[in-house]
C-alpha positions in Angstrom: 170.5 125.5 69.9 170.0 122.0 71.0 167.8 119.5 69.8 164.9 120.1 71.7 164.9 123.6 71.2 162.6 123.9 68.6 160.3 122.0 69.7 160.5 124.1 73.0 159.6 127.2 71.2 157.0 126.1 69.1 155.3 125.0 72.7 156.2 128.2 74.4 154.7 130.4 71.4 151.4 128.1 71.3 151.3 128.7 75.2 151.1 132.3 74.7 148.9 132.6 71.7 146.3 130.7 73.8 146.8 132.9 76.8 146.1 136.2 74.1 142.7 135.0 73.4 141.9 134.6 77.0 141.4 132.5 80.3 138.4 130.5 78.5 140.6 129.4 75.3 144.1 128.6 77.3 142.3 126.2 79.5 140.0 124.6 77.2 142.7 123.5 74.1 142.7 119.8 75.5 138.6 119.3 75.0 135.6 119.7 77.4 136.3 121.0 80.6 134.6 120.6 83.6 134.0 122.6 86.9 132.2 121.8 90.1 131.5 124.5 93.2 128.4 125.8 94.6 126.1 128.9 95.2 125.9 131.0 98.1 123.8 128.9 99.5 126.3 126.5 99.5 124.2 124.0 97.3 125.8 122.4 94.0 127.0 124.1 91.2 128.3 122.4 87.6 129.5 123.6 84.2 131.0 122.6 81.3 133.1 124.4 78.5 133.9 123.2 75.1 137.3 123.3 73.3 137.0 126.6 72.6 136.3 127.9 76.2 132.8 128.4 75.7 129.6 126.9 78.2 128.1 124.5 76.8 125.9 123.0 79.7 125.3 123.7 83.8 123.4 123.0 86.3 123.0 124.4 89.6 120.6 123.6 92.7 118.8 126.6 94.6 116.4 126.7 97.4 113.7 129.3 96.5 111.5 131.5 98.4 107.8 130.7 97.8 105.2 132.9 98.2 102.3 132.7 100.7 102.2 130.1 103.1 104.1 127.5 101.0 107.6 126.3 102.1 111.0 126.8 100.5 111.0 124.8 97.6 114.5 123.1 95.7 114.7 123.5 92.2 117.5 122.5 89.7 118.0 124.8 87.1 119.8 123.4 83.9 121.0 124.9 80.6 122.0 123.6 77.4 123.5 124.6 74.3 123.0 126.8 72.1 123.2 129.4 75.1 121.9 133.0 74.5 125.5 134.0 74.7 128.7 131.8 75.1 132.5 132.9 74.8 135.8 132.4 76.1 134.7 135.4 78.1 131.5 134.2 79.8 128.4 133.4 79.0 124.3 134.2 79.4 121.1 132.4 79.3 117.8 133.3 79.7 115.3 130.2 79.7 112.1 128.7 80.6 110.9 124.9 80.8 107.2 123.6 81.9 106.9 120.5 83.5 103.1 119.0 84.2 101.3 115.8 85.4 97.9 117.1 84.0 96.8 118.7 86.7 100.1 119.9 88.3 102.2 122.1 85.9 104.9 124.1 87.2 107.1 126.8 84.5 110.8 127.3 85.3 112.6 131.0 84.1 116.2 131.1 84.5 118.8 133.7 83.8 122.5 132.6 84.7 125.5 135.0 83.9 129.1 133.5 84.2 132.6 135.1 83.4 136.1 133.8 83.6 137.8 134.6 87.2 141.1 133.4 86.0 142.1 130.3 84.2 140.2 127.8 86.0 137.6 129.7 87.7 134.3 131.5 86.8 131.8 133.3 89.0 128.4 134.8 88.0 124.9 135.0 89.3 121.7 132.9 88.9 118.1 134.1 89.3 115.1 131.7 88.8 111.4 132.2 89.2 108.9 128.6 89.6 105.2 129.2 89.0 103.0 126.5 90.2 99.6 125.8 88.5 96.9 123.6 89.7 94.4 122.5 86.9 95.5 125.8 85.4 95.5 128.1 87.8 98.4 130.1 89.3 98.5 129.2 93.3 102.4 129.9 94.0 105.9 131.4 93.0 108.8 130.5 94.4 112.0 132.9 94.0 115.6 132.8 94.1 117.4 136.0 92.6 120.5 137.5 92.0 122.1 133.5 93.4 126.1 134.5 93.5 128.0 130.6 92.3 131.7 129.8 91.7 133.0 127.0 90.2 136.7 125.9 89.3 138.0 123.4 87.0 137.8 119.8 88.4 141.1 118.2 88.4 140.7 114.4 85.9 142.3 111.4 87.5 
């Protein structure tokens, strides 16, 4: 063997212990990772995985469907860590927020599901429900449900 050969092996067997504890963990060894892509509605999309693979934030823009005579209405659904569920699988989140100006209030409920697509992709589906109050009372809902997204991982430099 030459010189550089055991250097080249201990690289080639951490390459494929990684790739044994799956597409989240082989990509995200060098630190947060992030991906960009959008929603079938061909609005934004954005994630980011920790060290170990797993989501620790998104956010993704949807335009809802509102109930009576209201217009569509875009929201921006975010989550944060600690997710409900996060590994170098996928991940799932079910949330709510409130927002209000005192006599304005609006809740956001979000459930997003992700999985790993491959190495540097993951798909999964977003549905969000936005109730509007005024001084209280409920006056509209705005939908989006079962939202398909892809993202991939964003090249640095």
């Amino acid at each position: 063997m030459g010189r550089g050969a055991p250097a080249k092996l201990v690289i080639a067997a951490t390459a494929a212990a990684l790739l044994a504890l799956g597409p989240g963990a082989a990509l995200a060894a060098k630190g947060n990772v992030k991906f960009g892509g959008e929603t079938e509605q061909a609005r934004k999309a954005k994630l980011v995985v920790d060290s170990q693979g797993r989501a620790v934030r998104g956010v993704w823009t949807v335009m809802t469907d509102c109930s009576g005579q209201y217009e569509d209405f875009r929201a921006q659904i975010e989550v944060r860590s600690p997710l409900d569920r996060s590994t170098q699988d996928g991940f799932r989140d079910v949330g709510s927020t409130s927002d209000s100006d005192g006599t304005y209030s609006a809740r956001y409920k979000h459930e997003v599901e992700g999985e790993y697509k491959g190495k540097h992709k993951i798909a999964g589906t977003l549905t969000a429900t936005i109730t509007f109050r005024r001084n209280g009372k409920e006056y509209v809902t705005c939908t989006a449900e079962d939202l398909a997204w892809k993202v991939q991982e964003l090249k640095s430099g």
